[in-house]
C-alpha positions, 0 to 999 in steps of 0.5 A: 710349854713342855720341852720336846726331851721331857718326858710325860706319861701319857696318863698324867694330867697338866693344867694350863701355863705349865712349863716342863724342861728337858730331860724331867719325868713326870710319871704316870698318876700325877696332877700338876696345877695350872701355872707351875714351872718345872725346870730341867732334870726334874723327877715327880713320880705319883700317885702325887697331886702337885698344886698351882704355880708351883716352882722346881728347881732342877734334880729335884726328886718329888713323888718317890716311893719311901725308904721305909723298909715296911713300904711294899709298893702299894699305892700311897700319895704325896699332895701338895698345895700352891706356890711352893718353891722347890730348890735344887735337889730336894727329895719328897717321899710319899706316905706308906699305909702304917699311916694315912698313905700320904704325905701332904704339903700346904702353899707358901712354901720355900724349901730351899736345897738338899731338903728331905721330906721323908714319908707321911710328913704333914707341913703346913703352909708359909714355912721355910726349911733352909738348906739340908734340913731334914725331917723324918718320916711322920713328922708334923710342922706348923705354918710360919715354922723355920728350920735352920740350915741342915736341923735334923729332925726325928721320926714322929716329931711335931713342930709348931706353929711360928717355931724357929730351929737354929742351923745344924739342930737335933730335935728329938722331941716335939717343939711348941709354937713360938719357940726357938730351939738349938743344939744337940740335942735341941733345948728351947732359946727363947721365944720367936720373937722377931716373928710375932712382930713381923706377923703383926701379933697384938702386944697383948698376944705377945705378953701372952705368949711369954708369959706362957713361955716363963711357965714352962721353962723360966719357973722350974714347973713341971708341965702339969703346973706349968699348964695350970698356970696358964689356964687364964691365959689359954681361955682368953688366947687362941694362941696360947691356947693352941700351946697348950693344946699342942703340949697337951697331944705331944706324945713324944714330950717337949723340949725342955 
C-alpha cells in the first residue's frame, strides 16, 4: 500500500506487498523488493537496489549522494540485500568512482538509530551496528560483527567476521575475526567469545581460534612469528585461516 502523501517517481520500480507512509520519497532509479515496509518520513534516492522484506523506520535517509568532497554527481550505487531493519534516522550514502561506485549492504541486518554508512562501505550479512555507530567511507565489516553503541570507525578500516566493539570505541585500524575491541583508541579485549557459543562453533574450533588469539596478542610476537605459529592451525581451520588471511590483506595494521 503506498499512502495517498508519499511520493514515488514515476521511474522507480515497487515490488509486490510494499508499504510506503505519508510524506516518504522514493526518487527516480530505485528498486524496491517484494515485502518491505517503509514508514512515514522516509528518503531513498538512487541509483539504489533495496532488497525484499526490508524495514525503515522513519527519517531514515537511504540512497543519498556522499560527502566526499571528490564526489561530482555522477552515478554511484547503494545495493542492498534482504530483511534488513533500518531504524530511525539512519543515513546511508552511496559509493563515488575513486572505488567500485557502490555502496553494498547484505541481509539479516539490524541497524539501529542515528547510524551512519558513509560512501563505499561493504557489510555483509547478520550484523548489528547499535545506536550512533559510525563508519567511514570505504569501510569493510564482516558477518556476525557488532559495533557497540556510538563506536566510530576510520575511513579504509576493515572489521571481521563475529568481531564485537565496545560502546563508544575508535578504530583506527583493521580488527580481525572473533576479537573484541575497546577504547580510544581501540586495542583487542579478548576474544568473542560468548559469540562462538551462540553460533554453535565446535570446542575444537574454539581452541583453535584462541590459541590464534595467545599468538597474536598474549606472547609479545611479532606479527610475522605470530602467523608462523599459526600455520598448523590455519591448514586445519577455516576460521583460522581466514584470520590469517584477514591479517595478511590488512593494509592499515591491526589492532594491537
Amino acid at each position: 500500500m503506498i499512502d495517498k502523501l508519499a511520493f514515488v517517481h514515476p521511474d522507480a520500480k515497487i515490488g509486490n506487498n510494499v508499504t510506503i507512509g505519508p510524506w516518504s520519497y522514493i526518487g527516480a532509479d530505485v528498486e524496491i523488493g517484494d515485502d518491505t515496509w517503509i514508514s512515514s518520513h522516509v528518503v531513498i534516492k538512487g541509483p539504489s537496489v533495496i532488497g525484499k522484506g526490508n524495514r525503515f523506520f522513519q527519517f531514515s535517509s537511504i540512497g543519498e549522494e556522499c560527502q566526499d568532497k571528490k564526489y561530482a554527481g555522477e552515478p554511484t550505487t547503494l545495493i542492498m540485500g534482504d530483511n534488513n531493519i533500518v531504524r530511525e534516522n539512519v543515513t546511508i550514502h552511496r559509493g563515488t568512482i575513486q572505488d567500485n561506485s557502490e555502496t553494498r549492504i547484505g541481509s539479516n541486518n539490524l541497524l539501529m538509530a542515528y547510524v551512519h554508512i558513509a560512501h563505499d562501505c561493504v557489510l555483509g550479512d547478520n550484523i548489528i551496528m547499535a545506536n550512533n555507530a559510525s563508519i567511514a567511507g570505504h569501510v569493510h565489516v564482516g558477518d556476525w560483527a557488532i559495533l557497540g553503541g556510538m563506536t566510530g570507525v576510520h575511513q579504509f578500516v576493515h572489521i571481521g567476521a563475529h568481531a564485537f566493539t565496545a560502546g563508544s570505541s575508535t578504530i583506527f585500524q583493521d580488527v580481525p575475526p572473533f576479537v573484541m575491541a575497546a577504547g580510544s583508541p581501540a586495542i583487542p579485549r579478548g576474544l568473542n567469545v560468548e559469540g562462538l557459543k551462540r553460533r554453535g562453533f565446535t570446542k575444537e574450533t574454539q581452541h583453535a581460534i584462541r590459541r590464534t588469539y595467545k599468538s597474536l596478542y598474549r606472547k609479545n610476537l611479532t606479527i610475522e612469528e605470530a602467523l608462523a605459529e599459526i600455520t598448523a592451525d590455519a591448514e586445519s581451520d577455516e576460521h583460522v585461516k581466514g584470520m590469517v588471511e584477514f591479517i595478511n590483506g590488512s593494509s592499515r595494521g591491526i589492532i594491537r
